[in-house]
ROSE-4610 file (N, C-alpha, C; in Angstrom, 1 decimal, always signed):
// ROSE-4610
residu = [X/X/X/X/X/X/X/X/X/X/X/X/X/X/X/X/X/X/X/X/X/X/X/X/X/X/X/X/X/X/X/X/X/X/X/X/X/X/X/X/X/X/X/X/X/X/X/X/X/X/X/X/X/X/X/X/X/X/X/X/X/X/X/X/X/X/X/X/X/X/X/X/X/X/X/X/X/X/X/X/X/X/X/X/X/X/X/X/X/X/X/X/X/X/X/X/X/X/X/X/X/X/X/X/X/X/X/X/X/X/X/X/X/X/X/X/X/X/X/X/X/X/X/X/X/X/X/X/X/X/X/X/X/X/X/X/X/X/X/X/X/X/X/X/X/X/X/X/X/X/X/X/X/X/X/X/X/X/X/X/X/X/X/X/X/X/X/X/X/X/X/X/X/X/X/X/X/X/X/X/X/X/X/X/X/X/X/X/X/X/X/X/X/X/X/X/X/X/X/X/X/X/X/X/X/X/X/X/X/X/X/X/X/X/X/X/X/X/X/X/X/X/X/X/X/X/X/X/X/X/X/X/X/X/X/X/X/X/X/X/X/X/X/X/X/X/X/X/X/X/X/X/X/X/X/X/X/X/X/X/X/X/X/X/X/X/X/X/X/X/X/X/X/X/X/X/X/X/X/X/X/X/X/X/X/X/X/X/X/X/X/X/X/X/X/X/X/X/X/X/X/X/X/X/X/X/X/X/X/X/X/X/X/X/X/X/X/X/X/X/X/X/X/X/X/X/X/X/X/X/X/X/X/X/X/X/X/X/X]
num = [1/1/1/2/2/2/3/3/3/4/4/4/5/5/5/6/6/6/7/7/7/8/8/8/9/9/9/10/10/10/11/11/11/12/12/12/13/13/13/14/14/14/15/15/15/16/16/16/17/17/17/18/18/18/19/19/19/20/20/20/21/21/21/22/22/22/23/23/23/24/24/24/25/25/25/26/26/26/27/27/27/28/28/28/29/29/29/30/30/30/31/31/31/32/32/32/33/33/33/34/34/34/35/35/35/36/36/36/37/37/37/38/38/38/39/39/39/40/40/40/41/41/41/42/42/42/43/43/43/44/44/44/45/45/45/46/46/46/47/47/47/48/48/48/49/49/49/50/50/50/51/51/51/52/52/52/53/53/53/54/54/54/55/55/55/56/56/56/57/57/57/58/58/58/59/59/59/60/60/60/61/61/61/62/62/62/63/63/63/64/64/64/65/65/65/66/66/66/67/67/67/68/68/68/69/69/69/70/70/70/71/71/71/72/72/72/73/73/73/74/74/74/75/75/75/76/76/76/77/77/77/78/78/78/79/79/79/80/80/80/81/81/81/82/82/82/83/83/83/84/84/84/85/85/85/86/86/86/87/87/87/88/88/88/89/89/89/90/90/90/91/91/91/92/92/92/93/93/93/94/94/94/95/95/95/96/96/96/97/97/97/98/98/98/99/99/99/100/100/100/101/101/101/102/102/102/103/103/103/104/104/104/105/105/105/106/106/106/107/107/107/108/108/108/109/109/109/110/110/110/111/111/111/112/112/112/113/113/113]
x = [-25.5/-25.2/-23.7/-23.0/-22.0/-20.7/-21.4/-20.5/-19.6/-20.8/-21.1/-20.2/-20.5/-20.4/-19.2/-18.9/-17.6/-18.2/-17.9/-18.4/-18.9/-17.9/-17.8/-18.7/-19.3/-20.4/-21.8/-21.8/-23.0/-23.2/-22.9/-22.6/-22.6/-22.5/-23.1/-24.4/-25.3/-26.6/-27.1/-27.3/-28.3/-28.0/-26.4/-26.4/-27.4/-27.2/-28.0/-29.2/-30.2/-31.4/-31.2/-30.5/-30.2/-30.5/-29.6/-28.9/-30.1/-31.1/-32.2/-33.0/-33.5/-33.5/-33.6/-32.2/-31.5/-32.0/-32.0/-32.6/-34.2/-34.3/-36.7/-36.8/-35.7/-36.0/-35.5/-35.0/-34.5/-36.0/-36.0/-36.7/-38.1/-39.0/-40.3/-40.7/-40.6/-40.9/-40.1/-38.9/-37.9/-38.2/-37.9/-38.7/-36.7/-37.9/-36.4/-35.5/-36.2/-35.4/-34.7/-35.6/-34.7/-33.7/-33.6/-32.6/-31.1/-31.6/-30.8/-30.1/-30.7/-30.4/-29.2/-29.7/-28.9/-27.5/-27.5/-26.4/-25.4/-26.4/-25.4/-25.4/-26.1/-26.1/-25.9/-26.1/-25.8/-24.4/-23.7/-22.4/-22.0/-20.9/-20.6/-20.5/-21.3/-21.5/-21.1/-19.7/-19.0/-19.9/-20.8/-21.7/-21.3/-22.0/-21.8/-22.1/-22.9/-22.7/-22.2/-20.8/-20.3/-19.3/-18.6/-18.2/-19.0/-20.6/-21.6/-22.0/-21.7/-22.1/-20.8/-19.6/-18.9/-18.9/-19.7/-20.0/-20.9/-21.3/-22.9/-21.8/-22.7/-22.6/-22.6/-21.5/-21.1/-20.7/-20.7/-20.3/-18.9/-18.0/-16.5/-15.9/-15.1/-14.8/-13.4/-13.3/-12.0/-11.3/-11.6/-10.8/-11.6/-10.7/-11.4/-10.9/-11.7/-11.6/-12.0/-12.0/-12.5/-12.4/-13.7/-13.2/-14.1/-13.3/-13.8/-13.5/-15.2/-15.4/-15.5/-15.1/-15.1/-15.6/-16.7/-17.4/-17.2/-16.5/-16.2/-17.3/-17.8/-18.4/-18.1/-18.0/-18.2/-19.8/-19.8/-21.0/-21.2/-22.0/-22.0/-22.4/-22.5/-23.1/-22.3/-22.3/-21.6/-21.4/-20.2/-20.3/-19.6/-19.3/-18.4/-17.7/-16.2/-16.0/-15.5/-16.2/-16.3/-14.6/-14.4/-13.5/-13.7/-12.9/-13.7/-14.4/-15.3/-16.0/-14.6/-14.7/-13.5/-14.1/-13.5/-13.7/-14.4/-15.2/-15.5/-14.3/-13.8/-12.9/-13.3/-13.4/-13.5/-12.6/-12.3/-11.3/-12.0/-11.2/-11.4/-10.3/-11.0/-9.4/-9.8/-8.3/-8.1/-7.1/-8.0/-6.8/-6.0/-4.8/-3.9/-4.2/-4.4/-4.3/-5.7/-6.8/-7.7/-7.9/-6.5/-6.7/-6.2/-6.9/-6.3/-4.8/-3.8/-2.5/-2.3/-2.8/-3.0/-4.2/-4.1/-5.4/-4.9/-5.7/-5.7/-5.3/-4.9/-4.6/-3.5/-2.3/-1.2/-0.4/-0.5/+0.3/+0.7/-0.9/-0.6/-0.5/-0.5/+0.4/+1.7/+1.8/+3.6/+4.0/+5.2/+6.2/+6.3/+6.4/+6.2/+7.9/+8.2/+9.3/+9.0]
y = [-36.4/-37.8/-38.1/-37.6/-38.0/-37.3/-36.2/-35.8/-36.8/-37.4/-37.9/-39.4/-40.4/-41.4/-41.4/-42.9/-43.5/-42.9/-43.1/-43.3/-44.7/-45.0/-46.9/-47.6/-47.3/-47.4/-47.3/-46.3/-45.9/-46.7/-46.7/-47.7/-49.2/-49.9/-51.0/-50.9/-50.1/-49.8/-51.0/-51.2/-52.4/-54.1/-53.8/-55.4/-55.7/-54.6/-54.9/-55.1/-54.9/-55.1/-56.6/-56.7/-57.9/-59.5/-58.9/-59.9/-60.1/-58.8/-59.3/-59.9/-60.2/-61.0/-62.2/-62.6/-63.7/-64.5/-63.8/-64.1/-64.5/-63.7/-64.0/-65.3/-65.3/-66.8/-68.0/-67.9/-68.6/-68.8/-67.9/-67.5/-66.4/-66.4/-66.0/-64.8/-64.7/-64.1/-63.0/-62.9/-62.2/-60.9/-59.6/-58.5/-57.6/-56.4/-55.8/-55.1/-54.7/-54.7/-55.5/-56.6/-58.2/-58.6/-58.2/-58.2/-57.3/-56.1/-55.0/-55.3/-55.8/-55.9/-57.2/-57.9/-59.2/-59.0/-58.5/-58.3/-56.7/-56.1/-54.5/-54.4/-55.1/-54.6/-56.0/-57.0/-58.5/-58.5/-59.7/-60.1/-60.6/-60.4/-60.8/-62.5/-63.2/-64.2/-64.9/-65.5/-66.4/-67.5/-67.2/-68.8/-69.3/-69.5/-69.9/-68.6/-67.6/-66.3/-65.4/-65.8/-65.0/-63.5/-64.2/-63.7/-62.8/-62.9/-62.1/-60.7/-61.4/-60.0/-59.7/-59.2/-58.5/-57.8/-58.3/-56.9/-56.0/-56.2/-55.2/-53.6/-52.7/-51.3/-50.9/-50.3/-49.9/-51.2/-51.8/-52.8/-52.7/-52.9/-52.0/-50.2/-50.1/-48.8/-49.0/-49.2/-49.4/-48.3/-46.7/-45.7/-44.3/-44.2/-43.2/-41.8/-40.7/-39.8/-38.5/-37.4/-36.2/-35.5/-34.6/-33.2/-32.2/-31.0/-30.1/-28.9/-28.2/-26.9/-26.1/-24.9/-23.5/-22.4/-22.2/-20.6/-19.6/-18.7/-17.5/-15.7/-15.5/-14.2/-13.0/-12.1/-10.7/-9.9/-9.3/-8.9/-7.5/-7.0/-5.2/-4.7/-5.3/-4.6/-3.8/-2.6/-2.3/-1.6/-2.1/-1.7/-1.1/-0.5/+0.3/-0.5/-0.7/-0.9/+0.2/-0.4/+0.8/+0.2/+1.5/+0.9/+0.4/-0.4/-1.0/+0.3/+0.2/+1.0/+0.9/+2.4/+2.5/+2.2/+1.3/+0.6/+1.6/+1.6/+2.1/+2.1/+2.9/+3.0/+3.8/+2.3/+3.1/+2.9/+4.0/+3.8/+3.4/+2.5/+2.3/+2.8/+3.2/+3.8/+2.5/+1.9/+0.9/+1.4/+1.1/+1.7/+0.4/+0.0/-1.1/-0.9/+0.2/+0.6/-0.2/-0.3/-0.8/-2.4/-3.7/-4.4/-5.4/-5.9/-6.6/-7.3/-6.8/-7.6/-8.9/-9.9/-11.0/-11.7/-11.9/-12.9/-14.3/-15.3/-16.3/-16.7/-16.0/-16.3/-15.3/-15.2/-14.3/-14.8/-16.5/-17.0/-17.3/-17.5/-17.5/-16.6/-15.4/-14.1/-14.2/-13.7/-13.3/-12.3/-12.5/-11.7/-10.2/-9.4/-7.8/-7.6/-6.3/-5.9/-4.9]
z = [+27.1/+27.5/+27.2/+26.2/+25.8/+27.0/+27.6/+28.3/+29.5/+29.6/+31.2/+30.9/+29.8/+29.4/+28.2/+28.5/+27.4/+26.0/+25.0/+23.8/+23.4/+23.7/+23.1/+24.1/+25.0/+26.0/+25.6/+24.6/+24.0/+23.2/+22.2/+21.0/+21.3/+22.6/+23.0/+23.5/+23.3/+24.3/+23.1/+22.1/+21.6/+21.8/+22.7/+23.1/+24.3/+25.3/+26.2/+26.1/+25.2/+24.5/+24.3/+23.2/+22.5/+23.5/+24.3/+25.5/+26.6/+26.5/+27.7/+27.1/+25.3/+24.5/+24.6/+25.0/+25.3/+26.1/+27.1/+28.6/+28.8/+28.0/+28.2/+27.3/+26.1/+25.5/+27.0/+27.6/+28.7/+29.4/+29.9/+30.8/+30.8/+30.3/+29.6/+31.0/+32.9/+33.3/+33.3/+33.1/+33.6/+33.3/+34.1/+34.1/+33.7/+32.8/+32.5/+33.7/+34.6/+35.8/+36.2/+36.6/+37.0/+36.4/+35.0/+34.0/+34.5/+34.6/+34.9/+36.6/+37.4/+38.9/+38.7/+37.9/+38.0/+37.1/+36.3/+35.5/+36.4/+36.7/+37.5/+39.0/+39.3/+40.5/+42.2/+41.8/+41.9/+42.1/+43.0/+42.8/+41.0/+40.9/+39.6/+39.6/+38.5/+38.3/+37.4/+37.3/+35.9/+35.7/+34.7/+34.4/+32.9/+32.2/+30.9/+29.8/+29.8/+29.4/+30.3/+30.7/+31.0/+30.4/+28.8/+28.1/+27.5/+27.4/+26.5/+27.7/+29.4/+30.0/+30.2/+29.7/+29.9/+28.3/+27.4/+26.2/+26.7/+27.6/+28.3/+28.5/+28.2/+28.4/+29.6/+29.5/+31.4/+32.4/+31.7/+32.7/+33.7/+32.7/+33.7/+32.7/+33.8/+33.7/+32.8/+31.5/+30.5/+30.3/+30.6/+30.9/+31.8/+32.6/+33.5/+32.9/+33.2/+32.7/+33.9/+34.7/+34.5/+33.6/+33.9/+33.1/+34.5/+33.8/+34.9/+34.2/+34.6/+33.5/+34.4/+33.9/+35.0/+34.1/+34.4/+34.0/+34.8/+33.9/+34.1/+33.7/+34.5/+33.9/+34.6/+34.0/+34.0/+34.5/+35.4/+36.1/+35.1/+34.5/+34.2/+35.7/+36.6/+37.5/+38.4/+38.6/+39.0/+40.6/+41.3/+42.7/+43.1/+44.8/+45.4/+46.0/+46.2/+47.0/+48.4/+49.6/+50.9/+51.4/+52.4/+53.2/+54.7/+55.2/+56.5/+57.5/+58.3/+59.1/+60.0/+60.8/+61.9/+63.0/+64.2/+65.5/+66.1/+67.2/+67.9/+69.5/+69.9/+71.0/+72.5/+73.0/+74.4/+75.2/+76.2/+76.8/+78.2/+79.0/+80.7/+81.3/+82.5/+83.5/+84.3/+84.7/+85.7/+86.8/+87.6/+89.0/+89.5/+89.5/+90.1/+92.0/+92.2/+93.5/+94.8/+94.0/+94.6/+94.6/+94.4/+94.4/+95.5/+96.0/+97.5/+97.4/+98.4/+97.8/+98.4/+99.1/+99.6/+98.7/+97.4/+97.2/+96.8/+96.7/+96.4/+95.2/+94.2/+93.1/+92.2/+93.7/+93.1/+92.8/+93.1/+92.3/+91.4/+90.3/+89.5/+88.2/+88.7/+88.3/+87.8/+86.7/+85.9/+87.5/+87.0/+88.2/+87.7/+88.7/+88.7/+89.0/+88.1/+88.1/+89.2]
């Protein structure tokens, strides 16, 4: 968990308790979800506890961070490397001589030296 999350994130997790506390003294049905939707997930709402939900955990992002892990291993396994298979080659004879010199499409033929 610590990977993933702030530190000083964590370490607020008992306001949030605290604070939905707060809230059932208010309000006796309020369901811990309902708690959770309205405070994270809701437009943000400046009311009169508004200073106490911006102590809530996770609430904003006060420094961003990646990290990025790369595992590296060594296989014992061991392989060949082949060399590429050689083409198969066939040859065609083409005769120039059998093709009609009037066609429809010598125009768009490159020019013959």
């Amino acid at each position: 968990m610590f990977s993933f999350a702030e530190f000083h994130n964590i370490v607020k997790i008992p306001v949030l308790f605290e604070h939905y506390k707060e809230h059932q003294s208010l309000d006796a049905q309020i369901s811990f979800w309902s708690f959770i939707r309205l405070h994270y997930f809701d437009a943000l709402q400046v009311d009169d506890d508004y200073q106490r939900d911006r102590q809530l955990p996770f609430r904003d992002m006060d420094c961003g961070m990646i990290v990025n892990t790369t595992i590296c291993t060594i296989s014992p396994v061991a392989f060949e490397i082949l060399p590429p298979a050689e083409p198969v080659r066939e040859f065609y004879h083409f005769n120039d001589g059998h093709i009609p010199q009037f066609t429809s499409f010598d125009i768009f033929q490159p020019p013959r030296c």
